[in-house]
C-alpha positions in Angstrom: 147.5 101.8 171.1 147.9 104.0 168.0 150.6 101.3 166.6 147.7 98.3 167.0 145.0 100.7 164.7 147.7 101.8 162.3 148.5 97.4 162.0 144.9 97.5 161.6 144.7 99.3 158.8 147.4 98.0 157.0 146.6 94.4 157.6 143.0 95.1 156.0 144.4 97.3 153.5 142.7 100.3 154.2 146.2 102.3 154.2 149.1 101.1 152.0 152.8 102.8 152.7 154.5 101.1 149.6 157.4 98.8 150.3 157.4 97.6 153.5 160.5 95.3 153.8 164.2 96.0 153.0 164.2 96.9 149.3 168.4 96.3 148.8 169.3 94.3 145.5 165.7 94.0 144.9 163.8 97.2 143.9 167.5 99.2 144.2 171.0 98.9 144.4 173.9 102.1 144.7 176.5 102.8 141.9 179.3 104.4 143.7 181.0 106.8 141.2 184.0 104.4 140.2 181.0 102.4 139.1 181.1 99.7 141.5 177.6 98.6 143.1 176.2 98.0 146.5 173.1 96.4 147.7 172.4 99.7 149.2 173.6 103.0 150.1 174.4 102.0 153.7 176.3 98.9 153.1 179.8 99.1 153.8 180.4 95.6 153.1 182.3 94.0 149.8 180.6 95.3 146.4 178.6 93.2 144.1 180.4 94.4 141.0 181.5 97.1 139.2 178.7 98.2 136.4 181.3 99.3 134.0 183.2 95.7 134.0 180.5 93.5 134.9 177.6 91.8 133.6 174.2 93.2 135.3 173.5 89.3 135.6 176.7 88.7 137.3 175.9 91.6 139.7 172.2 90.7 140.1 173.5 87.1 141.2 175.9 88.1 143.4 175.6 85.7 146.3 175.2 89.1 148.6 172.2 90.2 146.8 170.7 86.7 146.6 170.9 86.6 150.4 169.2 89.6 150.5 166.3 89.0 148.1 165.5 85.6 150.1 166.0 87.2 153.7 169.0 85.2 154.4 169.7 87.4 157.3 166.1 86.2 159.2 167.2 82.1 158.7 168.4 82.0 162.1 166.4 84.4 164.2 163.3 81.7 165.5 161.9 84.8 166.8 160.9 86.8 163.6 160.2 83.6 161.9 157.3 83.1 164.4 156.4 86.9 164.7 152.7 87.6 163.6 154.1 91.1 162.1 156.6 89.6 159.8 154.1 90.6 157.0 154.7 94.2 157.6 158.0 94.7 158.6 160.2 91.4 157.2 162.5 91.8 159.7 163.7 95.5 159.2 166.8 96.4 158.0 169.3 93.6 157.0 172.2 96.0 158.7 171.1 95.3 162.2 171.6 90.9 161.3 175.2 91.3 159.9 178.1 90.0 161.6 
């Protein structure tokens, strides 16, 4: 009940929480202290780059943080795709997707 007045609010704008949706290799990105660069601070995946040897567009580009700005990881799951509360959530965290 509370969750359906709180979607309420959101969906009419009333209350606004900031970023809703996974903000990795969009809004942020982690430099480890070697330099190298993550899409986020939980990824334990391959890095994107290295900021001290590589160019911020090769890093930006990175395959990994393209899939992640265009929500590769929802492309196959049919039921977020048709989920009226995609909107406000985008699927959650990328993390709980990979393979």
């Amino acid at each position: 009940m509370v969750f359906s007045h709180l979607l309420q609010a959101v969906q009419s704008h009333r209350v606004c929480f900031g970023v809703k949706a996974c903000s990795a290799a969009q809004y942020s990105m982690t430099i480890e202290p070697d330099g190298s660069v993550i899409p986020c601070q939980s990824w334990l995946k391959e890095k994107v780059g290295n900021i001290l040897r590589d160019s911020w567009e090769s890093i930006w580009n990175h395959p990994v943080c393209v899939g992640f700005r265009e929500k590769a990881y929802l492309k196959n799951r049919k039921e977020c795709q048709e989920c009226e509360h995609l909107p406000e959530c985008y699927g959650g965290c990328p993390l709980e997707y990979s393979p």
